[in-house]
N, C-alpha and C positions, 0 to 999 in steps of 0.2 A: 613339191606340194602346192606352192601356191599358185603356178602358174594354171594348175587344175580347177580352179576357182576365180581366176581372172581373166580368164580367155572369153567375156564378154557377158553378159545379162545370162542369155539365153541357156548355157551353160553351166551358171550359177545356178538358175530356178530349177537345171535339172537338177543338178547336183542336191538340192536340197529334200528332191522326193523322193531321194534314195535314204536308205537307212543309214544311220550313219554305226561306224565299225572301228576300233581303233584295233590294229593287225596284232596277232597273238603273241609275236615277241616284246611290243611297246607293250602288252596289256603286263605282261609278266614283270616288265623293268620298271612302271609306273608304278604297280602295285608296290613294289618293292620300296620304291623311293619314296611313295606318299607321305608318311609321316615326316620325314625330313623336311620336305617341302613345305610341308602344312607348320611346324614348330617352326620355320625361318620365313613364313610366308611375308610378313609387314615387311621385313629386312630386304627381302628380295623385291617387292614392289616398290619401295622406296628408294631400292637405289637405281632401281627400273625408271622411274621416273625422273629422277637426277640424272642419268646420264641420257637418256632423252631429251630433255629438256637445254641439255646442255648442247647437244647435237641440231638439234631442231625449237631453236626458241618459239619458232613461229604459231608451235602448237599450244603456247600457252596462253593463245586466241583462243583454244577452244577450249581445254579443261576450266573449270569452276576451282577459282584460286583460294577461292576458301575453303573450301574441301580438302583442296591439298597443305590448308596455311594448319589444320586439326587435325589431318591424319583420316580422318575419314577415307577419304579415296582409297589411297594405298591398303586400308583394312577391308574395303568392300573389292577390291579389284584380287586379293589374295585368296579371299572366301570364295569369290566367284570359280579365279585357276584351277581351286583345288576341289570342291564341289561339280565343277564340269569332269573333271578326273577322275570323280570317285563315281559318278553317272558313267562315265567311259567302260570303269574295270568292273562296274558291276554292286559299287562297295555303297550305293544308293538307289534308290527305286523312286527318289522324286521326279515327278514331268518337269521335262527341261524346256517341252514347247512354250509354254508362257511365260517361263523365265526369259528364253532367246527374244521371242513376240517384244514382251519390254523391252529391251535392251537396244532391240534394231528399230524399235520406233523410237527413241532414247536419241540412237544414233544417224538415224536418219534428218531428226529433227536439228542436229549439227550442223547437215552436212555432211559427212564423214564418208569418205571414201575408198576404197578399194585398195589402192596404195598406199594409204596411213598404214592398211594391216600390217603391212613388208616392214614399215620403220619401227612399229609397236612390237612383232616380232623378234625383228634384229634385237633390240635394248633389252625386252624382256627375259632372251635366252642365255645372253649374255651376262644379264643380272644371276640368271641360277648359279652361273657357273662362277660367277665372283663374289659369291656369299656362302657357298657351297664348298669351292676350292675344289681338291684332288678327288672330293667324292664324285664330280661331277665327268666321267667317262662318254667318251662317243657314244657309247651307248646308249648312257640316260641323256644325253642331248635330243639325242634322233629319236626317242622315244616321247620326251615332253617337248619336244619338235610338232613328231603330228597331233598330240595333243589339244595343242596353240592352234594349227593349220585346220586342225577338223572343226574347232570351235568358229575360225576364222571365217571357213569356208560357210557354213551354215548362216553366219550373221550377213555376210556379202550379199547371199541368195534370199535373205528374207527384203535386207535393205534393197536390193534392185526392184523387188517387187512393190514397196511403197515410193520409191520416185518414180516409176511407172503408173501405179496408182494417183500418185499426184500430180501427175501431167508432164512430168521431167523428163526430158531427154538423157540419156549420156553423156555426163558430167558435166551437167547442166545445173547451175549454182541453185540452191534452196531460197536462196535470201529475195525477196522481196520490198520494194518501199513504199510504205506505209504513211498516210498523213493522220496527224493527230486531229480527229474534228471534234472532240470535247473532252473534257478534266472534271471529276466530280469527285468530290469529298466524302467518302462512304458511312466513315466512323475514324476514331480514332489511329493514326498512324495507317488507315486505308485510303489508296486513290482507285478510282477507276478512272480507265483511257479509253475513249471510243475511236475505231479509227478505220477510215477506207484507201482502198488499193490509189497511190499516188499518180496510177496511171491513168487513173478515171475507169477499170475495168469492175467485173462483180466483183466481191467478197466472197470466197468460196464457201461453200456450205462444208458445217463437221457434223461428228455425236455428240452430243452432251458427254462431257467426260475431256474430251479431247483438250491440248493443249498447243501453243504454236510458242516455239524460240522467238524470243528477240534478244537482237544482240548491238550494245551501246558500245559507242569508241570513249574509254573515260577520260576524264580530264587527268591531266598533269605525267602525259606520257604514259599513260599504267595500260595502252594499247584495250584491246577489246576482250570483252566480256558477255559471255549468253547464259539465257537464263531460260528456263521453259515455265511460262504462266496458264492456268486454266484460262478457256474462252468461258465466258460467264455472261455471256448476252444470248439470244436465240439465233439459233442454225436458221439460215435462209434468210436473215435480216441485212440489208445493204449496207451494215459496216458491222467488225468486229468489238466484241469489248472485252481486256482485259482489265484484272482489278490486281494490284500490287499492294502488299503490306510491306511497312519498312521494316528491314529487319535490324533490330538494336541490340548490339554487343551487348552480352553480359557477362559478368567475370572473366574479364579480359580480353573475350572473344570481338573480334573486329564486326564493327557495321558492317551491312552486306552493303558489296560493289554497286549490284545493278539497281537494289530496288532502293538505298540513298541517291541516285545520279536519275531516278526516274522521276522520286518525288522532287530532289531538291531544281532540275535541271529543263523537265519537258515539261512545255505548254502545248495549247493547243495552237496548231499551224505547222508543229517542227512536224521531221520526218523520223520515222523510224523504221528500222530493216526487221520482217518477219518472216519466218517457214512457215509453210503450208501449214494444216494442222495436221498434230499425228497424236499416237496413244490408242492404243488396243483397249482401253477397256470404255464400255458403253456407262454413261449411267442412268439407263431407261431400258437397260435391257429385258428380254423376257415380254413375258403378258402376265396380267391379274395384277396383285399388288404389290406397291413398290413403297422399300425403305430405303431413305436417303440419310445417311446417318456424318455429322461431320463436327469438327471442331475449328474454331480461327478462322482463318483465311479458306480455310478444305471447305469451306462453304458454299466456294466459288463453282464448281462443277455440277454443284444440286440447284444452283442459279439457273444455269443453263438449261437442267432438266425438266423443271418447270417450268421456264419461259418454255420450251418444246410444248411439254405435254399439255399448258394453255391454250396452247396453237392446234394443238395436233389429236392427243386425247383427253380434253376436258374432265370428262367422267371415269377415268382409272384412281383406283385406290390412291394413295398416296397419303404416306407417313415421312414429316422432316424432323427432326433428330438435331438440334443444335447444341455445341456445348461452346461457352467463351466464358473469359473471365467477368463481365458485366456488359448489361446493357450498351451502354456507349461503345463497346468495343467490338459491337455485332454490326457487322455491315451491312447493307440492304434489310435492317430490319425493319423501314419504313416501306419498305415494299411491298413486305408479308399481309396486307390489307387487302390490295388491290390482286394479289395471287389467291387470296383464300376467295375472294368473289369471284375469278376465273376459274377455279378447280372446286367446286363444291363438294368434292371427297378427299379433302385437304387436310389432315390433321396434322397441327405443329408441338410438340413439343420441346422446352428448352430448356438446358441447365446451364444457368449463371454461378460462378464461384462468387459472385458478389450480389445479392439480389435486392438490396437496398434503392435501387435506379425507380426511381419516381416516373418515369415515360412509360411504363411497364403499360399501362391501362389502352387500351382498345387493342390491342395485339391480338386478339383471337387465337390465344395460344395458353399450354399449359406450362407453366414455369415454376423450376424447381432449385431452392441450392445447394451447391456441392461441384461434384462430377458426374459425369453419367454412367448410373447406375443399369448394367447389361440386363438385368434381373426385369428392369422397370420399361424398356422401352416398347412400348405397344409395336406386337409384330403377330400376323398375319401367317399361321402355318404356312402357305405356300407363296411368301413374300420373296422375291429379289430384293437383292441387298446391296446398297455400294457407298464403300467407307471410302472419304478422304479426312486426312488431319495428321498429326505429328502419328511418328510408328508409336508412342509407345500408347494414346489414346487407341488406333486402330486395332492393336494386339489385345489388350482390354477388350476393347467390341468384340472383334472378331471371337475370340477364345468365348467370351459369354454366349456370343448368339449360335456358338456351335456346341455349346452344352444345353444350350436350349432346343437344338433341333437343326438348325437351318444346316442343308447341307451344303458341305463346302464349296459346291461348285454353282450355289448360289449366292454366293458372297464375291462381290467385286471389288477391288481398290484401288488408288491411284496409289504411289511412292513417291513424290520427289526427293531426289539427290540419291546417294549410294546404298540407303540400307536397304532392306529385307522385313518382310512381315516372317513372323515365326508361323513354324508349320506345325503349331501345336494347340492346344486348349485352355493353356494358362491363362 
């Protein structure tokens, strides 16, 4: 199987506009095994990834260590196996295109190539069968064989088409280096980094929405680390800007790697290595009016969209939707002045859990406290929609603004790391 999807680009992108089919004796042995799989799924990703890891340290350049230090990983990589399977046998009717779309721009944004599938393969089928034991038969091998291989082949052919898209040749490295040309203190435990191509070339243009990997070498031998940040400066401007929140353990949970080593570590001058930008979802899509709905740091994407639509369409509707815990810890909210004099159909409102902040005044904004309330947020029957912020702020939104009307295929989000927005109403 997988030589059917590695015999080059060209191959791949066909293989992908073909429907894909898992053959009627895997359909019959997968069905059968599913639930097995599904009740031992953590088990079998985890030890998928241990002996991986152990065969190929190298690749733990590329996984997010924290994910794998909580278990996250292995719980979203086991949902995914068995949800691709249940799409396979029939036993789901969710669209898997913008689930794959994520994923391969996900993967792209790595790096991630062609021949990792063959090692993630090997570990992973081998895992079934050493958690599994004597149920596991040639049979059900070759059957959650092609499985793995269909899923595989499908993400190969979407990813060849975005390094092609991004100007890559054939295995032709994503990383880029980057010079830092300014450091800015947003808010609380927020930096922004401005920064252009170290080669002296343009800064490539993205969507509002989009995001680009960088990946730091950490101190004290703990090898390399990536991370994907929203771009939050505007498309077409001669350097890039990311904005980084530190992220602070709590309840035992470890500091994150990249974004401690970014604040405590980069000035302006150093260099840093960046991917292109990738990420499927727009946040300016559509025409008429648009709601930017975000919490925290998920701010950062609606940055970008309005620096856009500044530039680009001054006079479209727009509705911003911020939720933080206080004032102080609202980044670029000194910026929202000079945005509502650029967009004179700007309307902001905000919900602080702390609303007590004395700077509160000139804002041109309405401000409310608590959390944000789906019932309340001013929306526009025929509004686009695009939530970023923690899942479980987004599922809140989302579930409210789709009992309110908006239909679902107006509603856009970003994810970062392994979870899943619910596909439901709650």
């Amino acid at each position: 199987m997988p030589d059917t999807c590695f015999a080059g680009t060209a191959r791949a992108v066909q293989r992908r506009r073909r429907q894909v089919v898992l053959s009627e004796s895997s359909a019959t042995v997968v069905t059968a095994t599913l639930p097995a799989v599904q009740a031992h799924g953590e088990a079998i990703t985890g030890r998928f990834y241990q002996r991986m890891f152990e065969a190929h340290p190298e690749l733990l350049d590329i996984f997010n260590r924290g994910n794998q230090a909580t278990g996250a990983q292995k719980a979203a990589l086991a949902a995914a196996v068995v949800a691709y399977a249940e799409h396979l046998t029939g036993g789901s009717d969710a669209p898997w295109g913008p689930i794959l779309d994520r994923i391969a721009h996900k993967h792209a944004s790595l790096g991630i190539t062609p021949g990792q599938y063959t090692i993630v393969g090997r570990h992973l089928l081998a895992a079934v069968g050493e958690v599994l034991g004597d149920a596991v038969t040639p049979e059900v091998t070759a059957a959650w064989d092609e499985v793995y291989w269909l899923l595989a082949c499908e993400l190969v052919a979407r990813e060849a088409r975005l390094y092609a898209g991004a100007g890559l040749g054939e295995g032709e490295s994503v990383w880029r280096d980057w010079r830092v040309t300014g450091r800015v203190t947003e808010a609380v435990d927020v930096v922004s980094f401005t920064l252009v191509p170290a080669d002296g070339g343009p800064a490539p243009t993205f969507v509002p929405g989009q995001y680009a990997s960088v990946a730091v070498d950490l101190d004290g031998g703990r090898g390399q680390q990536i991370r994907q940040y929203s771009l939050s400066g505007r498309p077409g401007a001669e350097h890039w800007r990311i904005t980084v929140k530190r992220v602070r353990g709590v309840a035992g949970t470890p500091d994150g790697m990249v974004s401690t080593f970014l604040h405590e570590h980069v000035a302006e001058g150093d260099v840093l290595r960046l991917s292109p930008p990738f990420g499927e979802v727009s946040a300016v899509a559509g025409e008429g009016p648009l709601l930017l709905v975000s919490a925290g740091i998920g701010l950062t994407p609606a940055m970008a969209a309005l620096e856009h639509l500044a530039a680009t369409e001054p006079d479209r509707p727009v509705v911003l939707v911020h939720a933080d815990r206080a004032g102080a810890a609202h980044a670029f909210r000194g910026e929202l002045p000079r945005l509502h004099a650029a967009l004179p159909n700007l309307r902001t409102a905000l919900w602080y859990e702390d609303v007590t902040d004395a700077e509160l005044a000139g804002l041109t904004a309405e401000v409310a406290g608590g959390r944000v309330d789906p019932a309340l947020i001013p929306l526009s029957p025929d509004a686009h929609v695009h939530l970023c912020g923690p899942l479980p702020f987004m599922n809140t939104v989302r579930g409210g603004l789709l009992r309110r009307g908006v239909p679902t295929e107006r509603i856009a989000y970003e994810v970062f790391g392994p979870g899943m927005l619910r596909d439901d109403r709650a």
